[in-house]
C-alpha positions, 0 to 999 in steps of 0.5 A: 918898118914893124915885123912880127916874127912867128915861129917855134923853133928857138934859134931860128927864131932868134937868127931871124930877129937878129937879122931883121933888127941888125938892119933897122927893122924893128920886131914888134914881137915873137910868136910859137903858134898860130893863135899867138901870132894872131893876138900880136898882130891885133896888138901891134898892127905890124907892116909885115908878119913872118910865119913859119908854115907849121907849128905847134899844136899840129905842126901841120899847116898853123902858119898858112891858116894864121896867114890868111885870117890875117890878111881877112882880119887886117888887109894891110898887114903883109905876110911872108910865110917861110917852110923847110919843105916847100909842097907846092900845096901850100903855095898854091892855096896860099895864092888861091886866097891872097894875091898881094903883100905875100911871100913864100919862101924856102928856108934852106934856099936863103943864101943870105939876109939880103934875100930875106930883106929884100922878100920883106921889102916887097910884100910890105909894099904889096908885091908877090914873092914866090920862091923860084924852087916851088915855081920849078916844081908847079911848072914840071907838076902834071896836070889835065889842064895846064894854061902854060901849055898855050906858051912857047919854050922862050915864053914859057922861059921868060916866065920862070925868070920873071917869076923869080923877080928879074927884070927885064934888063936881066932876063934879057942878059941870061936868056942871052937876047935882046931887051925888046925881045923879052919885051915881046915874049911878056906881052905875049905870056900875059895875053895867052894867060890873059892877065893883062897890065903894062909892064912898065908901069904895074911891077906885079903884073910879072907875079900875076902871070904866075898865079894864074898859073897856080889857079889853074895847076889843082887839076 
């Protein structure tokens, strides 16, 4: 797999590229700002580019907006876009642009390389990762109208939990139930959110619960 690594702060940056190569994955290049990233990307054609949500010129929102003329420009390059702040804005014009190959992690809530591999696994085969703190924060945000407001406590449960990337073997173990129970609860989310797909056979379906979610949440 070939990463393109963008973000200004130096030793972060370097933590990043030593932790991607030290496990195989080749870093095609590095970039400070967004206009840097867009060039690398249409040089190399890597799988996957990781951005840090703000940069320089503004250090506003420069990795966002590289992101999606990314995904514009060349559909089959995955983005994951990392932040030290986690506004639950950018998750939601993130996913209000893309709906597959996308991420969107918290730095500070990486405990380990594992996390971040396995998020760059994902998107590279086109999943959806959403950082469950921003999920938390989306589903306590207010709002006029909320479609999860159609979901009962379990189901509204089962979403978070499926929302973080658990099966639902795992669901089932930490809501303390049955697995044909979770079973139940999902069908029953996906037909109230109307997102439709089977389970067991569409894995972002779990995610696509999610995003209709944030669609709905700019009320």
């Amino acid at each position: 797999m070939r990463v393109i690594v963008a973000e200004d702060v130096g030793l972060y940056r370097e933590m990043l590229v030593h932790t991607l190569t030290s496990n195989g994955i080749e870093v095609a290049g590095q970039a400070t700002t967004g206009d840097d990233v867009l060039a690398m990307v249409a040089a190399h054609l890597p799988d996957v580019a990781v951005l840090d949500i703000r940069m320089p010129p503004t250090f506003t929102d420069e990795g966002l907006r590289a992101a999606v003329r990314i995904r514009r420009q060349w559909p089959d390059v995955a983005v994951l876009l990392l932040s030290n702040y986690g506004e639950v804005e950018y998750a939601v014009e993130l996913v209000n642009e893309l709906t597959e190959s996308v991420g969107y992690l918290l730095k500070e809530r990486m405990a380990s390389a594992y996390e971040l591999l396995e998020a760059i696994d994902k998107v590279a085969h086109g999943g959806v990762v959403i950082d469950p703190e921003v999920v938390t924060r989306l589903i306590k945000r207010p709002r006029a109208e909320n479609p999860l407001h159609e979901l009962t406590a379990r189901e509204l449960e089962t979403l978070a939990l499926m929302a973080e990337g658990h099966s639902n073997a795992a669901i089932a173990r930490r809501m303390r139930i049955a697995v044909s129970t979770v079973e139940k609860y999902a069908s029953a989310v996906f037909g109230k959110l109307s997102v439709g797909g089977d389970l067991d056979r569409d894995d972002n379906v779990r995610v696509r619960a999610v995003l209709t979610y944030l669609r709905h949440g700019e009320g």
